[in-house]
N, C-alpha and C positions, 0 to 999 in steps of 0.2 A: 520617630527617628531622632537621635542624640545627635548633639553636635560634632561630635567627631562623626558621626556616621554620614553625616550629612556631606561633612567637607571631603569626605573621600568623593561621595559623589558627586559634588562641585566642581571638585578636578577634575574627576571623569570627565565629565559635559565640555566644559572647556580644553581639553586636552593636545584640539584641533587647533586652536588659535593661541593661548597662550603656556609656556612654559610651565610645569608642576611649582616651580616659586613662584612663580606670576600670578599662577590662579590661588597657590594658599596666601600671597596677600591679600589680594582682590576677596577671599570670602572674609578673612578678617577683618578687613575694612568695612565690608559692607554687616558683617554679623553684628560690628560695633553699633554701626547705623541702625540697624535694626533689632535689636536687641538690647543693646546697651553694653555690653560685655569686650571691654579689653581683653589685650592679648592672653596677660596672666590671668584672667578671670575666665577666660573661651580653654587653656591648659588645663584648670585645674575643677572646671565643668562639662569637661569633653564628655559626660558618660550624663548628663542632663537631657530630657526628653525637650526638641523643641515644642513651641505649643504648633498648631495648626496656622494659624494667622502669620506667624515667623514664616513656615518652612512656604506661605503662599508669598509674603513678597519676596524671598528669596526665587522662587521659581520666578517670576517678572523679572528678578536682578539678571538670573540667567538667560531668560528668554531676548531679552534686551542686550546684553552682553553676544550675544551671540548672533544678531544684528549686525556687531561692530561696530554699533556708539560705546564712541568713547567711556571707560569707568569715571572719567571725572563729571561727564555732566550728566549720567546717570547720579551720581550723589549730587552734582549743582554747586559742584564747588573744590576747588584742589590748594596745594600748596605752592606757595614761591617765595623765594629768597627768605624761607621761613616763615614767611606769615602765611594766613587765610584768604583766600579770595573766593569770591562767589563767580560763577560763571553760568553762560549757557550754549543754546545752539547758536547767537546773535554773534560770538567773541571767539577768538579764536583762545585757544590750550597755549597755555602756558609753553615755550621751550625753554630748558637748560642753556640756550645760544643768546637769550636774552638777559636771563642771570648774569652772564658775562658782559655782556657790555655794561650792565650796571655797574659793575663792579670795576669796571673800564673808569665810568663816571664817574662815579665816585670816589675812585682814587685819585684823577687830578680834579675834583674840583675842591679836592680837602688837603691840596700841596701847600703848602704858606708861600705868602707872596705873588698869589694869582689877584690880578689887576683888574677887578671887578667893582661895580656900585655897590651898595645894601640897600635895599634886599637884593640878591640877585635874583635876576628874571629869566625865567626855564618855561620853554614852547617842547610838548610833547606833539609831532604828528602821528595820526592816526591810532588815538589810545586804547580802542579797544575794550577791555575789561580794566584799564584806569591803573593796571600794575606798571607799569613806569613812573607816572607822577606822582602817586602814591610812596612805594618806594624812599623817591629821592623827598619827598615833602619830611619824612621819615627821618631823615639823617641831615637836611637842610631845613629846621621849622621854620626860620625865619625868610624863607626864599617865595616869591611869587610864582607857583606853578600855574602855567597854563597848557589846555587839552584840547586836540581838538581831532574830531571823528565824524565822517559824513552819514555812518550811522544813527539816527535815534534809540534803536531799538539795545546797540552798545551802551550807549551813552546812560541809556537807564542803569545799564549794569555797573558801570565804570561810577555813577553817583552813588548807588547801593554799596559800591565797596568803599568809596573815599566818605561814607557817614558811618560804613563800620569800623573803620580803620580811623575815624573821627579827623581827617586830614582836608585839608581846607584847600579844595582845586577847584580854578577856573575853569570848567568846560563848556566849549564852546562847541556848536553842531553847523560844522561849515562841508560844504564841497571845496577842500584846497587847492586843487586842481587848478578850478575855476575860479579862486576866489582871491585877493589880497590879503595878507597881513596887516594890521592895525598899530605894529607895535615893535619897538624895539628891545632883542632877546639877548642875554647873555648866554643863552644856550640853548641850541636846537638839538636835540635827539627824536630820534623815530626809527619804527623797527615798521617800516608801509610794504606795504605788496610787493614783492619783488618777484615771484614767479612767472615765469614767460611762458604766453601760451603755448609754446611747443613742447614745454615741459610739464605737460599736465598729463601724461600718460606716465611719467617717472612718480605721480604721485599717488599712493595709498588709496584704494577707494572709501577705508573711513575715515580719511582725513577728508578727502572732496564729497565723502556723502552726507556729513555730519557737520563741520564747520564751514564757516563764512564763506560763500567764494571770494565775495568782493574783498576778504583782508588775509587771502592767497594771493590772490591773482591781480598781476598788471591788468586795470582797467582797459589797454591795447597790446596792437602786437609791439609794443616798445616797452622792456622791461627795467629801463629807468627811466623812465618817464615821471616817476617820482622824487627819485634822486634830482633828474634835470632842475624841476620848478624848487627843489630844496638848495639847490644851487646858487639860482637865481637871489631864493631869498637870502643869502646868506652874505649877495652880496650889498641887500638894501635893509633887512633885517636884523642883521650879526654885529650886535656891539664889537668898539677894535676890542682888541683880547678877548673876546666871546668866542665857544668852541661849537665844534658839530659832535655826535656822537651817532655814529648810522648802522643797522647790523645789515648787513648787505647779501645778495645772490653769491655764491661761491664763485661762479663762474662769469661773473663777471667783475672779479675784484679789480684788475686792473681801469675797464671801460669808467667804472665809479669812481676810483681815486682821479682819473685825468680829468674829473667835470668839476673838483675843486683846488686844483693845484694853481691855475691860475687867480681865486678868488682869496683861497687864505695863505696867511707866508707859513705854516708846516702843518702841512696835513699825510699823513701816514694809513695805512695797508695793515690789520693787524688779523691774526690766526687767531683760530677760537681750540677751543682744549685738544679737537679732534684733529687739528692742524690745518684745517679747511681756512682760505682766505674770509672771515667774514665780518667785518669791521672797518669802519673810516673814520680816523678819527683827526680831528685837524683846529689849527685856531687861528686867528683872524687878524 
């Protein structure tokens, strides 16, 4: 079977789950992976016999795709804010909604005349696969990042990406919940569980059968429960002039913004591209 011949069939097989663009990325992506062949190279070889062993792990890509794990950690690894990450079942997929608040952060923490120490000190909650402190390690080198995830099995992951990305993060393997802070931050961000269990039938079964529960879902039936104890620290934690940056539940943007209005003097409600309430951002 030739390449081209193949990717018809690929479509085919996928047709039921995703889009005819969706699936001719998805075998390009994966042809690359297995084959070696870029997109102008898979064009201008379409009429190339695969060999045997290609068109076998492609039937796996498919067979596995059609499961409904995720294509990204079928490959073990995706894209964000342009760079590489490596991922697995342990770390939850990258969203676009995070993208954004980086970019939230990163735009004031690079305003002139923000009234910080050197190096600044930046606490990630619940890192996950380590793209937030990575990230901002990225654009702040001289900043002291710190991480921290009550998963071990993340925490692997999130060390793998900050030695590929060659970025120097303190990761720490705490239950925060339960646990105190050591330290005083010029800036907390964290993107924690905020789904509520009553919301877990609103959710995708290969999002809940594929990735983390514990870095979906609220640990209880209180779905800021995280926010709460982020609160807390921020008012024994949060350097004065230290910011928060939190991407939050949509629907509860309000109940979040009022758990730090009394802690820092302006903290703000902010919309993500879609227009959905989902950000807190505030300073101290």
């Amino acid at each position: 079977m030739t390449i081209l011949e193949y990717k018809r069939y690929f479509k085919g097989e996928l047709s039921s789950i995703y889009s005819e663009a969706e699936s001719a990325e998805l075998y390009a992506v994966f042809l690359f992976k297995i084959v070696g062949f870029d997109k102008f190279q898979q064009r201008r070889f379409m009429h190339q016999q695969l060999l045997k062993s290609h068109i076998e792990d492609l039937e796996e890509v498919l067979k596995t795709l059609k499961s409904g794990k995720p294509f990204q950690q079928i490959l073990g690894e995706t894209e964000f804010y342009g760079m590489k990450f490596f991922l697995d079942e342990h770390v939850l997929i990258p969203r676009p909604e995070t993208e954004e608040l980086l970019e939230l952060a990163i735009h004031e923490l690079q305003k002139p005349g923000k009234k910080h120490q050197e190096p600044i000190k930046i606490l990630d909650i619940g890192t996950g696969s380590g793209i937030i402190p990575i990230v901002l390690k990225k654009h702040f080198p001289s900043a002291e990042i710190s991480a921290i995830d009550f998963s071990e099995k993340a925490l692997e992951v999130a060390k793998r990406n900050a030695e590929f990305h060659e970025a120097d993060i303190h990761f720490i393997h705490q239950d925060y919940l339960n646990d105190d802070l050591a330290k005083i931050y010029d800036v907390i961000i964290s993107n924690p569980p905020y789904i509520g269990i009553d919301e877990q039938a609103e959710i995708s079964g290969s999002v809940k059968e594929f990735e983390p529960e514990m870095a979906l879902f609220s640990p209880t039936s209180d779905p800021l429960i995280f926010y709460k104890k982020i609160a807390k620290d921020c008012e024994n934690h949060l350097a004065d002039h230290g910011m928060v940056f939190l991407e939050i539940n949509q629907k509860l943007g309000i109940e979040t913004l009022e758990l730090f209005t009394d802690i820092l003097s302006e903290v703000r409600l902010l919309k993500d591209i879609s227009g959905n309430e989902r950000f807190v951002w505030g300073v101290k």
